[in-house]
Structures are given as C-alpha cells and as structure tokens.
N, C-alpha and C positions, 0 to 999 in steps of 0.2 A: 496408497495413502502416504502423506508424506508430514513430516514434524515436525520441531527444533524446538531445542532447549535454552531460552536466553537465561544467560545470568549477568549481562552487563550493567552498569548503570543506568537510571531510567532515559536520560536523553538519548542513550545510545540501545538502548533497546528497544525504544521506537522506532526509531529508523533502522531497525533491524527487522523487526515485524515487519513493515512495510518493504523492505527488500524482499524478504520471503510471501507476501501477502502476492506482490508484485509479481514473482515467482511461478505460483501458483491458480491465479484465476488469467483469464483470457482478454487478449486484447486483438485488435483488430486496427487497419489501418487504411484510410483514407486519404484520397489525393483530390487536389481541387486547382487542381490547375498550376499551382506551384512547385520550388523545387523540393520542399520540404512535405514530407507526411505528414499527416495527422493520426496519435495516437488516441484513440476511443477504446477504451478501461470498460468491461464488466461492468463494475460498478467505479463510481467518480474515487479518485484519489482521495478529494479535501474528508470526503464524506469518512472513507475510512479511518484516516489519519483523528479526527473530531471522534469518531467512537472509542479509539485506543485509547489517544488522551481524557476520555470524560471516566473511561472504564478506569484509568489510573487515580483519576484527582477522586474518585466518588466509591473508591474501593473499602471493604472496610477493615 
C-alpha cells in the first residue's frame, strides 16, 4: 500500500496527486503501426484530473 502526503498549494498539488495517481494504477501500451506508442491508462487521465478538481472546488 503506498501514500503521500501533499502540503503544496492547490495548483501544485494537483499535479502531484496525479503524478502519484499515475504512479500507482496500470497502464498499458499499444502500437499501430507507427513509431510512437500509445499510452492506454486504467482509467482516462482527463476523467481523474475532473474529479480531483470538482473534490477541491465542492469541498466544504
């Protein structure tokens, strides 16, 4: 089990969460014919990044 304790300020502690978020859940990579991978996330990025912020702005 793994944790962390942010105490940054809030812009900078979201993008901390999501380093660590990133960290922690599984990604997986796909090629299509090009030279570059494609990274496939668990779950989507925008999706997380939208819950962190909604948990902040809606916090009480």
């Amino acid at each position: 089990m793994d944790d962390i304790m942010i105490k940054s300020p809030l812009l900078t502690a979201v993008e901390e969460a999501m380093h660590f978020i990133q960290k922690n859940i599984q990604v997986r990579f796909e090629f299509d014919g090009h030279l570059q991978r494609i990274e496939k996330w668990q779950f989507p990025l925008e999706a997380i990044r939208e819950l962190q912020l909604n948990a902040i702005i809606h916090r009480d």
